[in-house]
C-alpha positions as CSV (number, residue, x, y, z in Angstrom):
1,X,-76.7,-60.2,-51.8
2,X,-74.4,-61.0,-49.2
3,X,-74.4,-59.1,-45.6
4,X,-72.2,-58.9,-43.2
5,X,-72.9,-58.2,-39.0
6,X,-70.3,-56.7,-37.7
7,X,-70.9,-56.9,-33.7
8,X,-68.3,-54.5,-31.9
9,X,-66.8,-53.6,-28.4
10,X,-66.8,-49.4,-28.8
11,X,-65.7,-47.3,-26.3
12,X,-67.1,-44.1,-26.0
13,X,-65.1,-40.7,-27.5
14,X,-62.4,-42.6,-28.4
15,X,-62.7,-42.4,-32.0
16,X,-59.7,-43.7,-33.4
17,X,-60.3,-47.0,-31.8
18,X,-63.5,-47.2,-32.9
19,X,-62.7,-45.9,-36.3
20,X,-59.9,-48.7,-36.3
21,X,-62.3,-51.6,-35.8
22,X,-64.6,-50.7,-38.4
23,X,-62.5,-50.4,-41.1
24,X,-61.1,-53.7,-40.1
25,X,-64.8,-54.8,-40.5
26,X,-64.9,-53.0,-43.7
27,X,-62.1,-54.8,-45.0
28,X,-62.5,-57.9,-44.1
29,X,-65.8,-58.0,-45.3
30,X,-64.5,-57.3,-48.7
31,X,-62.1,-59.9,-49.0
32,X,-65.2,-62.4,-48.1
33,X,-66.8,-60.8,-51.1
34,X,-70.0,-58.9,-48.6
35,X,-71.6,-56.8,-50.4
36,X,-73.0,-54.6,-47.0
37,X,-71.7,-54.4,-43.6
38,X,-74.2,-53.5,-40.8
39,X,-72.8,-51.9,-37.3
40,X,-74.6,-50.2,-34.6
41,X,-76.6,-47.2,-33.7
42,X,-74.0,-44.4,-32.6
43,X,-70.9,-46.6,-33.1
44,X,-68.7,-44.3,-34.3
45,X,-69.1,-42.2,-30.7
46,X,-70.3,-45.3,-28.6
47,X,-73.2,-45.5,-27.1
48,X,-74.3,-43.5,-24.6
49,X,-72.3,-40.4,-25.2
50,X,-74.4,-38.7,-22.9
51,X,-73.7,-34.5,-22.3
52,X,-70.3,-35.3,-25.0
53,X,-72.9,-34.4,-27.2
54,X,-73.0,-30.9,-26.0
55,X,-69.7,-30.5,-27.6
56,X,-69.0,-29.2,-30.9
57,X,-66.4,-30.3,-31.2
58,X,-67.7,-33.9,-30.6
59,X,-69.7,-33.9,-33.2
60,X,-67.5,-32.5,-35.5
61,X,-65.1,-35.6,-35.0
62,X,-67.6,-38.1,-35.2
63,X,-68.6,-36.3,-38.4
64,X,-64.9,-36.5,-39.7
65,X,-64.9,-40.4,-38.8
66,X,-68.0,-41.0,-40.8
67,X,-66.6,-39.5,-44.2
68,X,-62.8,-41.4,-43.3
69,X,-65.1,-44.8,-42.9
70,X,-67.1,-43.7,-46.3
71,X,-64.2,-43.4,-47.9
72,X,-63.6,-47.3,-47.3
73,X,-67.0,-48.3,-48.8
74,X,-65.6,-48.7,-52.5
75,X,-67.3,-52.2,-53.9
76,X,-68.8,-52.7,-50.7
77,X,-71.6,-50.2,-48.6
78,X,-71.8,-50.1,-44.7
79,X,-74.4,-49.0,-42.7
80,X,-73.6,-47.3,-39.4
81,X,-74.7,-45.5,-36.5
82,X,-73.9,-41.9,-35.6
83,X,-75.4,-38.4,-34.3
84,X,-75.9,-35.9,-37.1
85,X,-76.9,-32.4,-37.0
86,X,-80.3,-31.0,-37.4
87,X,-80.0,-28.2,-39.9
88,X,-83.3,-26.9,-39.1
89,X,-83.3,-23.6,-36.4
90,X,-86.6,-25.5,-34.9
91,X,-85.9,-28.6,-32.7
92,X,-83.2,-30.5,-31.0
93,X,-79.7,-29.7,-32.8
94,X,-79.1,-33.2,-33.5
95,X,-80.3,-36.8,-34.8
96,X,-79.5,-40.1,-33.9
97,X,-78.6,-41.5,-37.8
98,X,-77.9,-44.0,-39.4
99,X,-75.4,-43.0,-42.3
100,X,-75.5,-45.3,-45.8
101,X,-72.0,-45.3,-47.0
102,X,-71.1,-46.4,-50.6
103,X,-69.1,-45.7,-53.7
104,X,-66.9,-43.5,-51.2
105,X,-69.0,-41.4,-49.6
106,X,-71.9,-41.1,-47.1
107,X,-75.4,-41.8,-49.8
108,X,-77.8,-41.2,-47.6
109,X,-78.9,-40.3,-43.8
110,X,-81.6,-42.0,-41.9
111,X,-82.5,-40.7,-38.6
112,X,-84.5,-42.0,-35.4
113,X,-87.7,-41.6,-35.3
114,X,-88.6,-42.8,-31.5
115,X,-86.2,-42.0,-29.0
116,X,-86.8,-43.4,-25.4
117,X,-86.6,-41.3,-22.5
118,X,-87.3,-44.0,-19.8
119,X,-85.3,-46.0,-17.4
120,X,-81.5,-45.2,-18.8
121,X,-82.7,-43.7,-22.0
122,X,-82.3,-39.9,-22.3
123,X,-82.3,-39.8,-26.1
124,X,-85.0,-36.9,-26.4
125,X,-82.6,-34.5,-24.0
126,X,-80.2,-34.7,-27.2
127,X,-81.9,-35.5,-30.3
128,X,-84.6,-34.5,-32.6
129,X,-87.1,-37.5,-33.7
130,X,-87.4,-38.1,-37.5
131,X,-90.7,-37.4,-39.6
132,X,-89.2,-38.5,-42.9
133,X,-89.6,-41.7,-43.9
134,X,-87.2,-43.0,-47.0
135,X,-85.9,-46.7,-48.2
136,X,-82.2,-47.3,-49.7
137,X,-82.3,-48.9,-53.1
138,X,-79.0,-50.5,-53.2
139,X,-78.1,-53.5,-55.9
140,X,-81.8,-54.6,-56.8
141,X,-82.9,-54.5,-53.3
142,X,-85.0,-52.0,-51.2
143,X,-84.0,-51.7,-47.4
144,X,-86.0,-50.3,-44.8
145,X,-83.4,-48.9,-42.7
146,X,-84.2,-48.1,-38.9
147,X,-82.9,-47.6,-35.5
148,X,-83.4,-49.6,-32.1
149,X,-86.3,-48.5,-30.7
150,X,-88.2,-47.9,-34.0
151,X,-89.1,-51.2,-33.9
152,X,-90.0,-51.5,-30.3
153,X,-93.8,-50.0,-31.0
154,X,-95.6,-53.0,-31.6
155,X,-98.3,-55.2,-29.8
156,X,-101.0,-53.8,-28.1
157,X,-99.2,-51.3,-25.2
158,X,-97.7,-48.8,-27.7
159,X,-95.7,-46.2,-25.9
160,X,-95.2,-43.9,-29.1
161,X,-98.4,-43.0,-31.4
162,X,-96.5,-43.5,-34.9
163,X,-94.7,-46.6,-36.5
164,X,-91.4,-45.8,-38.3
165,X,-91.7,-49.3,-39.7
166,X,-95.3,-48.1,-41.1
167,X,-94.4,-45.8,-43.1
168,X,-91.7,-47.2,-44.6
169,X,-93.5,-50.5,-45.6
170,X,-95.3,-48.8,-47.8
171,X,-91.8,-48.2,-50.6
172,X,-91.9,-51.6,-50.4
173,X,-89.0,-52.6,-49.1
174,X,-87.3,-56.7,-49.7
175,X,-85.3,-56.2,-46.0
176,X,-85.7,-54.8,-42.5
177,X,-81.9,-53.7,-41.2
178,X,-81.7,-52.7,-37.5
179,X,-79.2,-51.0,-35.6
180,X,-79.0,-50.8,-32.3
181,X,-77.9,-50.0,-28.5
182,X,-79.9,-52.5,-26.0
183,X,-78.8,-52.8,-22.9
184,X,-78.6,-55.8,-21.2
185,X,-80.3,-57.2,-18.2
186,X,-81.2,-61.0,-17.8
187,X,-84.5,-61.0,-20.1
188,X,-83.4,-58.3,-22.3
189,X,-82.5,-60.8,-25.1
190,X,-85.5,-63.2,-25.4
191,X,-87.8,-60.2,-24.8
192,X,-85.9,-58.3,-27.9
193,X,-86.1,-61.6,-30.1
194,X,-90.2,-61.6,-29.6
195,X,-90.2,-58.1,-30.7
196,X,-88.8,-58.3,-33.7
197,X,-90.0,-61.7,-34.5
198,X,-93.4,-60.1,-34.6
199,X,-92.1,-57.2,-37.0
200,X,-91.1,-60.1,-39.0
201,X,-94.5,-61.8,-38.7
202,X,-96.6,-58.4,-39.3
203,X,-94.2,-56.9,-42.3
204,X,-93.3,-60.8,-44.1
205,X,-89.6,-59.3,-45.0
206,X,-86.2,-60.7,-43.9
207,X,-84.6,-58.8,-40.7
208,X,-80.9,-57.9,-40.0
209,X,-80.4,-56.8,-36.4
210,X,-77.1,-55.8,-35.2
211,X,-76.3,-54.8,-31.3
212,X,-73.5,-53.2,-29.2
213,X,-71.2,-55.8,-27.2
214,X,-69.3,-54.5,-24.2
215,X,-69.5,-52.2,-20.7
216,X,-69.7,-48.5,-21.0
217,X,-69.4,-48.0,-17.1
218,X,-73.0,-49.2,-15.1
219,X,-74.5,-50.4,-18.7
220,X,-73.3,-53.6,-19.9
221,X,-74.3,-54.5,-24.0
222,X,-75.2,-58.8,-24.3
223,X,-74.2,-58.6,-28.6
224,X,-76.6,-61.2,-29.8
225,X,-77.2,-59.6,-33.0
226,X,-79.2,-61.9,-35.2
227,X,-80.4,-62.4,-38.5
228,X,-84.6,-63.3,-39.2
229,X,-85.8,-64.5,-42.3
230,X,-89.3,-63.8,-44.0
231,X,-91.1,-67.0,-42.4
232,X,-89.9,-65.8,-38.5
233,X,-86.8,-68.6,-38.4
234,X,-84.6,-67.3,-36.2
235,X,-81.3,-68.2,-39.0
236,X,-78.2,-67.4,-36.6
237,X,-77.1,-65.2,-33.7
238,X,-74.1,-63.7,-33.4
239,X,-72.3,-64.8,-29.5
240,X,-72.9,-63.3,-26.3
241,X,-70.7,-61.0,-24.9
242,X,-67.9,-60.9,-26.9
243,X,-67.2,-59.0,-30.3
244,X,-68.3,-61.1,-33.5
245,X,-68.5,-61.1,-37.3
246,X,-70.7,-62.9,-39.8
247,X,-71.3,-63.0,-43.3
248,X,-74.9,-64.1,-44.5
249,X,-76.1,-64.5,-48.2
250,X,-79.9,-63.4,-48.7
251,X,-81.1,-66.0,-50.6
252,X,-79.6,-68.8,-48.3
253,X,-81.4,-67.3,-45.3
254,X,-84.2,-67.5,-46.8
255,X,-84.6,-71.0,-48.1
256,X,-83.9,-72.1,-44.2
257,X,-87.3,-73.9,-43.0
258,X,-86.6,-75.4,-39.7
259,X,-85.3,-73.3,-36.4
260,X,-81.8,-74.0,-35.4
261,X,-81.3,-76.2,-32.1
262,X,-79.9,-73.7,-29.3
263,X,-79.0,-74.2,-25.5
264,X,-80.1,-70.7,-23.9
265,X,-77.9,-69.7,-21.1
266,X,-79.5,-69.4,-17.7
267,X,-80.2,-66.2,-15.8
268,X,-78.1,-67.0,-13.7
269,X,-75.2,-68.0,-16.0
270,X,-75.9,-64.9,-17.8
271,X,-75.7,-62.3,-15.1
272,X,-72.5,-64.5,-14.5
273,X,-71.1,-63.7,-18.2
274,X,-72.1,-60.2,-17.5
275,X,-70.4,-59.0,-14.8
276,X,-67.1,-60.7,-16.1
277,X,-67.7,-58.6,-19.1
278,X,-68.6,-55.4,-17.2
279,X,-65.7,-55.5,-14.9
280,X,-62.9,-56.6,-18.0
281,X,-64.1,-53.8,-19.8
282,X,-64.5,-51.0,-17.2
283,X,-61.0,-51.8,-16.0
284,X,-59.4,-51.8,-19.2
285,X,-61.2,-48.4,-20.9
286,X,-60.6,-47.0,-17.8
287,X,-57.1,-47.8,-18.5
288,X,-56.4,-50.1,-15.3
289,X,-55.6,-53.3,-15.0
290,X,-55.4,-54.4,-11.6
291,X,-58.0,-54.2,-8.6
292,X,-57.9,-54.7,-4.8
293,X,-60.9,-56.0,-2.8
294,X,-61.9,-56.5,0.9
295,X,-62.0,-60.4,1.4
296,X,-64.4,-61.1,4.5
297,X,-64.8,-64.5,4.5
298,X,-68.7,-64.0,3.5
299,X,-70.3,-64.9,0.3
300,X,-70.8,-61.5,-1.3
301,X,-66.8,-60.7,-1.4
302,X,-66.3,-64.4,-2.0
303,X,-68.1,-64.3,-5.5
304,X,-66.6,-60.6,-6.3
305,X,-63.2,-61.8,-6.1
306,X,-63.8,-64.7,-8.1
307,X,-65.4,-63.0,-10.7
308,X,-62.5,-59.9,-10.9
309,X,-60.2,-63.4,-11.3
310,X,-62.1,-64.7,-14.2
311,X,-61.8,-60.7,-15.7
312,X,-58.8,-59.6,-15.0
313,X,-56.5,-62.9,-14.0
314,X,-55.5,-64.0,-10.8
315,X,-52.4,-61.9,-10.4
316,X,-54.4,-59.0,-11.2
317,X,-56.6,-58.8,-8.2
318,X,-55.4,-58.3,-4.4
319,X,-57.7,-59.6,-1.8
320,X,-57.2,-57.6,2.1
321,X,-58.3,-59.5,5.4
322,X,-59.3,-57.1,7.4
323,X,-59.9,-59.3,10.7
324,X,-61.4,-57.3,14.2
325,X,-62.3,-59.2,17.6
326,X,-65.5,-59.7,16.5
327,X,-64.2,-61.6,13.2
328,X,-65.1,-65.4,13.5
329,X,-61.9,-67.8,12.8
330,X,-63.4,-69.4,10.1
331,X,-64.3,-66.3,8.5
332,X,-59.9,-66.1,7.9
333,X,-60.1,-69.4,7.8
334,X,-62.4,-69.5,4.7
335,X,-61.1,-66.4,2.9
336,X,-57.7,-67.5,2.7
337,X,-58.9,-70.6,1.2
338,X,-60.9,-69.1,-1.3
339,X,-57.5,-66.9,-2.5
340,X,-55.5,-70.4,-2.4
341,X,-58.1,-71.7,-4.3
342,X,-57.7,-69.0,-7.1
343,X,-53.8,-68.6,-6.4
344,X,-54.8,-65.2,-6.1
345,X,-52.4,-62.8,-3.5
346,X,-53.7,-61.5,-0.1
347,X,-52.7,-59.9,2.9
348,X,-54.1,-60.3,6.4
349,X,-54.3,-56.8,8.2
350,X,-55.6,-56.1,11.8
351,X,-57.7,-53.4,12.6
352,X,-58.3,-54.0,16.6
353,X,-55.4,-50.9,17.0
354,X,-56.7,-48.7,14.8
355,X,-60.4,-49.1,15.9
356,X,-59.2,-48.4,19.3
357,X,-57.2,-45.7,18.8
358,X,-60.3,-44.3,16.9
359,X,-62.6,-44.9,20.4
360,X,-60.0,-43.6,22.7
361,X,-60.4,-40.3,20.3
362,X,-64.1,-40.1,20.0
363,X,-63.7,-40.8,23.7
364,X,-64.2,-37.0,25.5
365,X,-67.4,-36.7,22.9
366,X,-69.1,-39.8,23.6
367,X,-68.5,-40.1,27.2
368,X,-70.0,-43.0,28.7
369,X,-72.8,-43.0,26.0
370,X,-73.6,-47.0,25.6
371,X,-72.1,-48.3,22.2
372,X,-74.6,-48.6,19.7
373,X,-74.1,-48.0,15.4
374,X,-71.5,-45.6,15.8
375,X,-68.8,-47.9,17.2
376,X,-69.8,-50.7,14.8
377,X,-69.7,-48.1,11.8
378,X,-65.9,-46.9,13.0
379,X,-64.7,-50.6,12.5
380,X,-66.4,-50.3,8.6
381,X,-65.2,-47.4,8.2
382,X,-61.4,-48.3,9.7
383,X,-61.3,-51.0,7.1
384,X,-62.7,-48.4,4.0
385,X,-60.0,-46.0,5.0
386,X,-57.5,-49.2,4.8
387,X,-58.5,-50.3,1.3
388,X,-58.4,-46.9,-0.3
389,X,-55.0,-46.1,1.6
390,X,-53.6,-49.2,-0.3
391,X,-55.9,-48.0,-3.5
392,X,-53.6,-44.9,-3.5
393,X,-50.5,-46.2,-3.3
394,X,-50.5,-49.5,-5.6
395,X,-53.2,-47.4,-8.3
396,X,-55.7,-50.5,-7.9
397,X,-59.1,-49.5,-7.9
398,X,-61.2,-50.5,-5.0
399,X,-64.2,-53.0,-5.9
400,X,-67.3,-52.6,-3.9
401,X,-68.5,-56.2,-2.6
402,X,-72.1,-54.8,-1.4
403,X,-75.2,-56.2,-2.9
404,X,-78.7,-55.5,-4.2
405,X,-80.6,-56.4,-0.9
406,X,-78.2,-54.4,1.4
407,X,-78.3,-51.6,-1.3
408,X,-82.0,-51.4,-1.5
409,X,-82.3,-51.1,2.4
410,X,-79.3,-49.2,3.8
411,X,-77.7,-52.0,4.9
412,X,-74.1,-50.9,4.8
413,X,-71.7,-47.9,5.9
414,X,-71.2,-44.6,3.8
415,X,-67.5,-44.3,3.5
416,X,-66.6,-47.8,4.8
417,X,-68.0,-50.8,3.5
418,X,-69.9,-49.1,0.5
419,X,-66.6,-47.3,-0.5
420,X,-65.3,-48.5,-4.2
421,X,-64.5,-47.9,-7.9
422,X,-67.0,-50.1,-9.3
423,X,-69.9,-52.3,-7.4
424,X,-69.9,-55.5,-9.0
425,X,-73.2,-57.0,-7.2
426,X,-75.2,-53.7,-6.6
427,X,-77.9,-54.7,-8.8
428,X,-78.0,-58.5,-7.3
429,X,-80.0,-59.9,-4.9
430,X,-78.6,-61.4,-2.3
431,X,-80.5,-64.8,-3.4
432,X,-79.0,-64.5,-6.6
433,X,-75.6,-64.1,-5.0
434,X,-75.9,-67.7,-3.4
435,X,-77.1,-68.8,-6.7
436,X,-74.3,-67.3,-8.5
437,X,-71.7,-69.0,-6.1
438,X,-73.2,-72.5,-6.9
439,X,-72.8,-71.4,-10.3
440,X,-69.3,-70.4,-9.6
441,X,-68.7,-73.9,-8.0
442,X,-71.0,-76.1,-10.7
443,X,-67.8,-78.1,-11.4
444,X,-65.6,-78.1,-8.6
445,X,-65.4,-76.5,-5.3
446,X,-63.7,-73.1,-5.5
447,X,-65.7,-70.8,-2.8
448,X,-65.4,-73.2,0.3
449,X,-69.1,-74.8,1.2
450,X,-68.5,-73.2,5.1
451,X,-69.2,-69.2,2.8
452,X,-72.3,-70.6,1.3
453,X,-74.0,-72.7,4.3
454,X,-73.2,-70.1,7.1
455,X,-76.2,-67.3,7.9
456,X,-74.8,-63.9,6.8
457,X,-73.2,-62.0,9.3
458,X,-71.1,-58.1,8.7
459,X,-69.6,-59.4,12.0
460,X,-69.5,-55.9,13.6
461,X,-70.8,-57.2,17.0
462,X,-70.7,-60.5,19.3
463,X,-72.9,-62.9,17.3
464,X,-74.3,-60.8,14.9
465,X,-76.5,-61.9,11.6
466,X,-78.1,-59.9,9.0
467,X,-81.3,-61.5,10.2
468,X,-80.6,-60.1,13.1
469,X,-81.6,-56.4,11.5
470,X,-83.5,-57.9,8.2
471,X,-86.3,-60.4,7.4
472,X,-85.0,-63.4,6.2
473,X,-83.5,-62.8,2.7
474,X,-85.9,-65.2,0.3
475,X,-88.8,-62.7,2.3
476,X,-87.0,-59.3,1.9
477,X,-85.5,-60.2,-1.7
478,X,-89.2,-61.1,-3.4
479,X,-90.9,-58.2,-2.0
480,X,-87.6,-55.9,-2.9
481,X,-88.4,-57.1,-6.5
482,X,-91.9,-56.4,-6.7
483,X,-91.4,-53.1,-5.2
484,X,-88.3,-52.1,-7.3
485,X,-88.6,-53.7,-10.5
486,X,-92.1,-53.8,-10.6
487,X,-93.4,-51.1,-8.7
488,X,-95.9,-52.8,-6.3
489,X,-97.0,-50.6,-3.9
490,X,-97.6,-51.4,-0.3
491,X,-101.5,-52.3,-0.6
492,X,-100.6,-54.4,-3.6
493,X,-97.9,-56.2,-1.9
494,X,-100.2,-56.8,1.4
495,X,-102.6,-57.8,-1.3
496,X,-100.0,-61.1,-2.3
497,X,-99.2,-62.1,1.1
498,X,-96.3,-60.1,2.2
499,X,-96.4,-59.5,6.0
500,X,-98.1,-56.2,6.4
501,X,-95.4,-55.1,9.2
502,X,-92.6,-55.9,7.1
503,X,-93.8,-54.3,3.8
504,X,-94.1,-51.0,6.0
505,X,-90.8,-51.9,7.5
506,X,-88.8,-52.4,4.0
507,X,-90.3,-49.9,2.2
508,X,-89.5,-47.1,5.0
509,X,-86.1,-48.5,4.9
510,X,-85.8,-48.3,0.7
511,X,-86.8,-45.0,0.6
512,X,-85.1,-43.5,3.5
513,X,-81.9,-44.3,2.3
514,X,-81.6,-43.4,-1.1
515,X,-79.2,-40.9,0.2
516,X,-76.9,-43.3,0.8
517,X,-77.4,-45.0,-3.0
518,X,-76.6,-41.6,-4.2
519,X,-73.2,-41.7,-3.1
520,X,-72.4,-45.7,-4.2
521,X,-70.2,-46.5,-6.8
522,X,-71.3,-47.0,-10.1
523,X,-73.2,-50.3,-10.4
524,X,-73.1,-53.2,-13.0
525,X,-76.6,-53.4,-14.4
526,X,-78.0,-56.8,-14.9
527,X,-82.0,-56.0,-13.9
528,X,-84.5,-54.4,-15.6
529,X,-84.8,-51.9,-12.7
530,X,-81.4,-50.7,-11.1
531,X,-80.4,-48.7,-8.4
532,X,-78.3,-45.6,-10.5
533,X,-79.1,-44.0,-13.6
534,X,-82.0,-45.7,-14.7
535,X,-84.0,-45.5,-11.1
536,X,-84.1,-41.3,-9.9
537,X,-85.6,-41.0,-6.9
538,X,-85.8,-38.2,-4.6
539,X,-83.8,-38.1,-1.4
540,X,-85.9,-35.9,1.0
541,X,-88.7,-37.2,-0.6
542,X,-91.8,-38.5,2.3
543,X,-93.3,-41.3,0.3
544,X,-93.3,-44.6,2.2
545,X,-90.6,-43.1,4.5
């Protein structure tokens, strides 16, 4: 039997697009003489469709996609991913299925049996979970078909009390198929692979997994389907980020005795790919193509801009100087010589009137109060009314340049320097910024050495540094990610040698502005644990604050 992975870029609701590159798939598959084609869970809506599938009359369509699709599957079957409805009066109104298409029409349906509600799951607010269990007998072979995260209960912390995979074992099936939606962040993959390497290793069958590629908003999807055999050799993965088809013949997968030689990309390098990906796509399924960004002179907008280059080309991205009297020279200095670097276009805009202006009429209300936050706010604020001013006029959506550190902490202004379409590195630390710009600059120097070696400064005062107001970011970064990702409270953390003051000190300051977090942009998700829809905190809440 010969299988085809079909790895795809969907976009969600927009059906005919979707609908498009399957059939493509379909086709193509026949004329390399597949005799299945595998694509993901809910690809003919995308994945997530979220409250779309409230809707009726969403359902209905991608109901009406599934039998056009079918109706392709002469000499060949497909296996794909969509919601279905639950004609039972009892329990959620739909499932997440997967749909076995041949001889023209949809066989049979196989729905989800665990659906995750954690992190930036919310599958059990929409969908029903399965409770029976049946394999697909198609050309002398049994398959055992199932769905993401029925897989995902093995090992010894089980989050769900039954095994889909279990249950269908015992038809005895010759192949596991998998279709999924996981989400990327930088450990996703290699812990996904030993997951299902130990399905492989408990169940002795053959395993054919197939993931989404692509940015839908804040989630990004890594691809990196893959194909197992029946001794646990990993036989071939599809690439990383980028859409990808594969044809694999049964019987030569599983003859393969030795693991293929492979050069895993770094964290770093990954979280690179990533947010090129994330940004590409958001811009053009959003149905944009070009994006303006405040260009500081500091690291953070430094490796923004360069990575909205490498996504969306160099005319395609407008970088602002935004310069005040308490902007260094080299802080121009090295900003325009990043944008010469990258040919990219800039303008150089003053704000020292406007600011003033802005004092002289705040003047009468804050009388000879000293200056204090409120004036340094006005100049963030003066250059976030700037960007979105030019934002209207030239339709270029603002990116936010903020990152993971100052987001966890407050460290920025609501409605000036947080302002933005998109926030590129909200869910990276700022350690990980620094090492992303070496990255950037592994071959030749394209952010100027003066933005990485200089201490971080917002430059809203004489001589100011973030150290000024923060510990010293290696400190604040590795007890942010215990806290966040990890969930280390404050006794634990004293417990590993964090500075007792300072754990008190950053925790107050996480949880106390979560208010401001709530009103961010969305943000590119590249951690297991980030700030937006997977991470719901309460804003008046008193813990830690």
């Amino acid at each position: 039997m010969k299988i085809a992975l079909s790895q795809i870029n969907y976009h969600i609701g927009n059906f005919e697009s979707n609908e498009k590159k399957v059939i493509d798939s379909i086709r193509e598959a026949k004329k390399q003489n597949a005799d299945l084609v595998i694509f993901a869970e809910l690809a003919v809506s995308g994945y997530p469709p979220r409250d779309f599938l409230e809707f009726s009359d969403f359902i209905n369509k991608c109901l009406e996609s599934v039998s056009r699709i079918a109706a392709e599957c002469r000499g060949i079957a497909a296996i794909i991913g969509s919601p279905s409805r639950n004609p039972e009066i009892k329990g959620k109104d739909l499932f997440n299925s997967a749909f076995f298409l041949s001889d023209g029409m949809i066989t049979s349906v196989h729905h989800k049996s665990l659906l995750p509600n954690y992190d930036v799951f919310d599958e059990y607010r929409y969908f029903e979970p399965n409770i029976v269990y049946q394999t697909v007998d198609y050309q002398g072979k049994r398959l055992a078909i199932t769905i993401c995260e029925d897989l995902w209960n093995i090992g010894d912390d089980l989050l769900y009390r039954g095994n889909p995979m279990d249950e269908l074992f015992k038809q005895n099936p010759d192949m596991i198929i998998n279709i999924a939606a996981s989400p990327f962040y930088y450990e996703q993959a290699k812990l996904r692979k030993e997951i299902y390497l130990q399905n492989v290793q408990k169940y002795r069958l053959p395993l054919f997994y197939v993931n989404h590629v692509g940015a839908q908003t804040e989630l990004l999807f890594d691809g990196g389907s893959f194909v197992i055999n029946s001794s646990g050799i990993m036989v071939d993965e599809l690439d990383f980020f980028r859409e990808d088809f594969r044809i694999f013949d049964l019987g030569e997968i599983e003859r393969v005795n030795k693991q293929p030689e492979r050069n895993e990309p770094s964290k770093i390098a990954l979280i690179h790919d990533a947010l090129v990906m994330g940004i590409k796509n958001y811009f053009t399924k959003f149905g944009f193509s070009k994006a303006i960004l405040g260009l500081s002179g500091g690291i953070d907008s430094a490796v923004t801009l360069v990575l909205a280059v490498e996504a969306l080309g160099t005319a395609n991205v407008r970088s602002i100087l935004l310069p005040s009297r308490y902007s260094s020279p080299h802080s121009v200095t090295d900003a325009k010589k990043l944008a010469q670097n990258l040919g990219s276009p800039y303008d150089i805009i003053q704000i020292n009137d406007a600011v003033k202006s802005l004092n002289l009429t705040l003047e009468p209300l804050f009388r000879d109060l000293p200056e204090d936050i409120a004036e340094e706010n006005i100049q963030a604020r003066t250059r976030g009314v700037i960007l979105m001013a030019l934002s209207n006029k030239f339709g270029n959506i603002l990116l936010n340049t903020s990152n993971k550190s100052e987001a966890a902490v407050g460290y920025g202004t609501l409605y000036g320097d947080m302002n933005g379409g998109l926030s590129v590195l909200g869910d990276v630390y700022k350690t990980e910024v620094f090492e992303l710009a070496g990255y950037i600059n592994r071959e030749k120097e394209i952010i100027p050495e003066n933005t990485i070696i200089k201490p971080p400064s917002a430059e809203l005062r004489p001589g100011q540094k973030d150290s000024d107001s923060l510990p010293e970011y290696p400190v604040l970064d590795a007890l942010l990610y215990q806290y966040i990702e990890h969930r280390k409270g404050p006794n634990e953390l004293i417990a590993m040698g964090f500075d007792e003051a300072i754990v008190k000190r950053v925790l107050k300051m996480v949880n106390t502005n979560e208010y401001k977090r709530y009103q961010t942009p969305p943000i590119l998700r590249v951690s297991p644990k980030a700030f937006g829809m997977g991470r719901r905190m309460p804003i008046v809440g008193k813990y830690l604050a």
